[in-house]
C-alpha positions in Angstrom: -97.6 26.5 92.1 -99.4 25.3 89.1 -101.0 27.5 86.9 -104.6 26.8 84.8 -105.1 29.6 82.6 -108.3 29.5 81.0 -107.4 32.2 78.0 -104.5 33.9 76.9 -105.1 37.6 79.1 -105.2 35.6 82.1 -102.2 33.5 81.4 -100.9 36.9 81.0 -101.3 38.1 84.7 -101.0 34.8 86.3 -97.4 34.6 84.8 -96.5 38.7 85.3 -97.9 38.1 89.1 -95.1 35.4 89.9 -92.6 37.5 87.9 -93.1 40.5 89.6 -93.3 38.5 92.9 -91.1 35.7 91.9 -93.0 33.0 92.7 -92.0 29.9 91.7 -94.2 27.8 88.9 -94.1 24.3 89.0 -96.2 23.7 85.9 -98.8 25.5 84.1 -101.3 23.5 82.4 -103.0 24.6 78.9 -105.4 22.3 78.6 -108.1 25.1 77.9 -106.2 25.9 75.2 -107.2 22.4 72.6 -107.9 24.1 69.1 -107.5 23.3 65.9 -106.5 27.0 64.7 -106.4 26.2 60.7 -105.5 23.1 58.7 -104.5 24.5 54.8 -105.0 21.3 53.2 -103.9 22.9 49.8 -100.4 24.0 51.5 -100.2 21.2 53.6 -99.6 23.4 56.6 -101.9 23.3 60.4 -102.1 25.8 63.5 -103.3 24.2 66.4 -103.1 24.9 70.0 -100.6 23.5 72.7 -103.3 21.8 74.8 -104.7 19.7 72.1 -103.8 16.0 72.0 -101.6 14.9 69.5 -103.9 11.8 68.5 -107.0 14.3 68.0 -104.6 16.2 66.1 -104.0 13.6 64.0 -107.4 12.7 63.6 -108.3 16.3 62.1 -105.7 15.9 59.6 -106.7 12.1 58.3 -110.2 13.4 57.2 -107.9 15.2 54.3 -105.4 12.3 53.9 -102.4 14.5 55.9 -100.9 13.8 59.4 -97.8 15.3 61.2 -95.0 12.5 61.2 -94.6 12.1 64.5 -95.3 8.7 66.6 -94.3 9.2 69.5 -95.2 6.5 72.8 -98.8 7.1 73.8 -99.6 9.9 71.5 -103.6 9.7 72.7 -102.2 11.3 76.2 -99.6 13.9 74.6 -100.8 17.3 74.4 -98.8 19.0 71.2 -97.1 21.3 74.0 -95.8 18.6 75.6 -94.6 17.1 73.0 -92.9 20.1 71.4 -91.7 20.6 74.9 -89.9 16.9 75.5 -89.6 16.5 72.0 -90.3 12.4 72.2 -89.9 10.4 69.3 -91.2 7.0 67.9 -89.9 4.3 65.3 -90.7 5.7 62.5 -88.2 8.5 63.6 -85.4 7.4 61.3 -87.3 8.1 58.0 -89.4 10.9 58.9 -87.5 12.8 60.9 -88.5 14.4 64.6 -91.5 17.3 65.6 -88.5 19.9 64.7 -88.0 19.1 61.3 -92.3 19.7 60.7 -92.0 23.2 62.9 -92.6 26.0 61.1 -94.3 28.8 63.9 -94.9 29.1 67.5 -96.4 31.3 70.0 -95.4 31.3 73.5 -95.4 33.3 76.6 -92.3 34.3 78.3 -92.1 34.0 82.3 -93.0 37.9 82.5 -96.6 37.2 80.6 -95.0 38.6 77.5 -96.1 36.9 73.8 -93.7 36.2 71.2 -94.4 34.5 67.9 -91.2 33.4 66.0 -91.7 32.0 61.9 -95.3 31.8 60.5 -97.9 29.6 58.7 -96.5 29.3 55.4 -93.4 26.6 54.8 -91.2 29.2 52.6 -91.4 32.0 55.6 -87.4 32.8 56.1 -87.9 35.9 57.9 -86.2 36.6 60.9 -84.3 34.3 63.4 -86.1 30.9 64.3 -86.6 31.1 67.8 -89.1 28.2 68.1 -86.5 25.9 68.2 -85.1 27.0 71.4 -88.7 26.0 72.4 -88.2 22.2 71.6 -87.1 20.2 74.3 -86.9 22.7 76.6 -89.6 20.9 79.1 -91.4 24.8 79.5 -87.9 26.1 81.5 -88.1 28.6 79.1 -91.5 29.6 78.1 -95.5 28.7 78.2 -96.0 26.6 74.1 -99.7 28.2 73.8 -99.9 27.8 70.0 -97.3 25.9 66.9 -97.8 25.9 63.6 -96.8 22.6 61.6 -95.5 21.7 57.9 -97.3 18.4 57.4 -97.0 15.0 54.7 -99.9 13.1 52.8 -100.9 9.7 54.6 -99.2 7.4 52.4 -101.2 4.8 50.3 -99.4 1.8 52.0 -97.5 0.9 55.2 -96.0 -2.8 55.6 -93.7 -4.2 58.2 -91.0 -7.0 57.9 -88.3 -8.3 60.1 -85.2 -11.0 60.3 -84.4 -12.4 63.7 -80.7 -12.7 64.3 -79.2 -15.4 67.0 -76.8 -13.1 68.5 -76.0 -9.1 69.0 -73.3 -9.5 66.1 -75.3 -11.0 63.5 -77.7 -8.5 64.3 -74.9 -5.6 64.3 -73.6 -7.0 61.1 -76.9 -6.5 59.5 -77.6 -3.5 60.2 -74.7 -2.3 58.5 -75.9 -4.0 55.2 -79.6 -2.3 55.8 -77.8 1.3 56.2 -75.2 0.8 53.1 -77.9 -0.9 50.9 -80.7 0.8 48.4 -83.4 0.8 51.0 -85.4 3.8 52.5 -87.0 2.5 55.7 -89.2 4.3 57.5 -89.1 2.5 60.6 -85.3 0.8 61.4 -85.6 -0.7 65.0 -84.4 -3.5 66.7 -85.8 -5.3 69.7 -85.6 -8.2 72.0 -89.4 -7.9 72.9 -91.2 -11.7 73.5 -93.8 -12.4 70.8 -95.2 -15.7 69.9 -92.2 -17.2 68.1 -89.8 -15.7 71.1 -87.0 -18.1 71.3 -86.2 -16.3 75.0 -82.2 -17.3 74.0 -80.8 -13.6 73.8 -81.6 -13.5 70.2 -83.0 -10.2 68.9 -85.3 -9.0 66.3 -84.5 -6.2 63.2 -88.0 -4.7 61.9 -87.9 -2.1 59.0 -90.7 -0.7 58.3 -91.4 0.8 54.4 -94.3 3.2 53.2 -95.6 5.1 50.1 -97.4 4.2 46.9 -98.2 0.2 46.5 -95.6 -0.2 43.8 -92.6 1.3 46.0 -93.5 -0.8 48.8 -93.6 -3.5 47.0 -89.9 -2.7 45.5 -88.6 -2.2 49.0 -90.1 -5.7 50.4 -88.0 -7.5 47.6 -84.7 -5.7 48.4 -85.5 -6.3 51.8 -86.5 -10.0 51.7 -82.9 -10.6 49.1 -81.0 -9.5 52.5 -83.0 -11.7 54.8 -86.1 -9.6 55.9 -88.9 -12.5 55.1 -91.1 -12.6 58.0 -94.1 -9.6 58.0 -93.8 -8.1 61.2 -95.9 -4.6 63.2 -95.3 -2.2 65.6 -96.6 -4.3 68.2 -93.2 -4.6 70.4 -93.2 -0.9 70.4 -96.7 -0.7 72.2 -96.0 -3.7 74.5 -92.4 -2.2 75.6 -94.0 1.0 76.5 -96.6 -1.1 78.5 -95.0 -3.1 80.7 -94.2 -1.4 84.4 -91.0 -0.2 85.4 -88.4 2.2 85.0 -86.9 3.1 81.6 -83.0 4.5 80.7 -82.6 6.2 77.7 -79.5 6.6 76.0 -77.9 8.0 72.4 -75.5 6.5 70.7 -73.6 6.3 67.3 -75.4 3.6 65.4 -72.3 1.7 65.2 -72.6 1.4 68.9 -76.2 0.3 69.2 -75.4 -3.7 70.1 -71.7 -3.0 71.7 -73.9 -0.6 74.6 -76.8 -3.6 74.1 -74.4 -6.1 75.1 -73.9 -4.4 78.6 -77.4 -5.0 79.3 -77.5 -8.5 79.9 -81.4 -10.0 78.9 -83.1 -6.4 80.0 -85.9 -5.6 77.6 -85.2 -3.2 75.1 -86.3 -1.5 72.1 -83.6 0.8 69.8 -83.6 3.0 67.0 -81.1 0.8 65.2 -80.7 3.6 62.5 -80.4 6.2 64.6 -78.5 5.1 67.6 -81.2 5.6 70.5 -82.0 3.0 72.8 -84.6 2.4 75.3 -84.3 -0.5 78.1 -85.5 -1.5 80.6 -82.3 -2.2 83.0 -79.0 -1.0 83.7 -76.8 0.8 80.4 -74.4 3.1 79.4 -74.9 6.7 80.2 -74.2 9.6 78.2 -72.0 11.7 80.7 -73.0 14.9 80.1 -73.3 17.9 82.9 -76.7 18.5 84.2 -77.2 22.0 82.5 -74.8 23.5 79.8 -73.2 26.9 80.0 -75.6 27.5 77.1 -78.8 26.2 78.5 -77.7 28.3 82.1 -77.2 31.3 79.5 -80.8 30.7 77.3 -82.5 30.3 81.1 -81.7 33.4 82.5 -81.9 35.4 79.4 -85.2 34.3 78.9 -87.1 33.8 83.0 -84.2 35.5 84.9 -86.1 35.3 87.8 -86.3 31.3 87.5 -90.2 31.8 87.7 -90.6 28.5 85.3 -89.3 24.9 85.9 -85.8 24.1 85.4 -84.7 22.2 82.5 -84.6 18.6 83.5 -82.2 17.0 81.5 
């Protein structure tokens, strides 16, 4: 059953209906719900409902120089809900951080039509325990997102891109440790074996950091960069034409010291990594974390919160 409440009282009885009947929900879509509640431009904070796309989102905040730092894949097609509730992440991940770090409120409805609000509008709000971030990844096995309230940054001045290309997965792995134990701040750390128009198609791979700010700490960061071998300019380009291309698409989380020993399973398989962070993307057989579908915890938050198991299970 999917549910398309069209305001809050009748997400309300649609939701206490299939608890008191336990019906099962397959999804409930909130797409009526597309506001922008409040953006305090002085306090840098924004409300804004869960069915509002995050690149509209982002648009409301440019026209005051602020944005969320978030960049996840195809951000014109995520609502804010579902990104709070799959809690995706993009390149620029390793210097800004993910959608939890910027989380300062929520308001959601349980599986019983109830409405809870957990933190508030203001960054310094301590009050109380911070029961949003349950919320965050849990893919709405746990409640309905209607409404989140966001810490955000200024857009900053500059944003440049340059990248070294390495012959092999070692060279690569080796510089990567020279990046992380240098004096650079990248926002963007990636690595990638995406074609481009100087592809050599050998196995050879591709390290992009990406730096942003004021003009004059960019600039700093593009000499320290270009003393360990980061010369060529570069984009984000791989990043769109990875998610582009058809087929499926294993995710996986490693140490970063790991990053090109997992790679090296892959054989020539596309892929895109968070070289800073340890996540890879790629398209083609990998390691896989073994973990257990659902955690003695997660079993605990789910029937503590929809005992009934009105809403979707938590896919992991």
């Amino acid at each position: 059953m999917i549910l398309r409440p069209t305001s809050r009282s009748e997400l309300t009885e649609l939701l206490s209906n299939a608890h008191r009947l336990a019906e099962r929900i397959s999804r409930v879509d909130v797409g009526a719900f597309r506001r922008l509640v409040e953006h305090t431009a002085e306090d840098m904070t924004a409300t804004v409902e869960a069915g509002m796309m995050l690149g509209d989102f982002q648009n409301e905040l440019a026209r005051r120089g602020q944005w969320l730092p978030v960049d996840p894949p195809n951000a014109g097609e995520l609502s804010i809900g579902e990104l709070l509730a799959a809690d995706p992440s993009g390149p620029r991940r390793f210097g800004c951080g993910t959608v939890r770090d910027y989380l300062i409120g929520m308001t959601v409805a349980l599986a019983d039509g109830r409405f809870i609000s957990s933190g508030g509008k203001v960054v310094k709000n301590v009050a109380g325990y911070d029961l949003a971030k349950l919320f965050i990844g849990s893919r709405g096995s746990l409640g309905v997102i209607i409404e989140a309230t966001f810490k955000l940054r200024p857009l900053p001045e500059i944003e440049k891109f340059v990248q070294a290309r390495c012959a092999s997965l070692s060279d690569a792995d080796k510089l990567i440790g020279t990046v992380l134990n240098s004096e650079l701040t990248p926002i963007v750390f990636d690595a990638h074996n995406m074609p481009g128009k100087d592809s050599r198609g050998d196995g050879s791979s591709t390290l992009v950091l990406g730096f942003a700010g004021t003009n004059e700490e960019v600039e700093w960061q593009l000499s320290k960069a270009g003393e360990l071998g980061f010369n060529e300019p570069s984009s984000l380009d791989y990043e769109k034409e990875f998610w582009k291309e058809s087929g499926s698409i294993q995710k996986t989380s490693v140490l970063p010291s790991r990053t090109f020993e997992v790679l090296g399973k892959a054989g020539n398989a596309r892929f895109v990594a968070r070289a800073g962070n340890g996540i890879i993307y790629c398209r083609g057989a990998m390691e896989q974390n073994r973990r257990q579908a659902s955690s003695k915890l997660a079993e605990r938050l789910k029937n503590e919160f929809d005992p009934k198991h009105v809403l979707p299970d938590l896919i992991p």
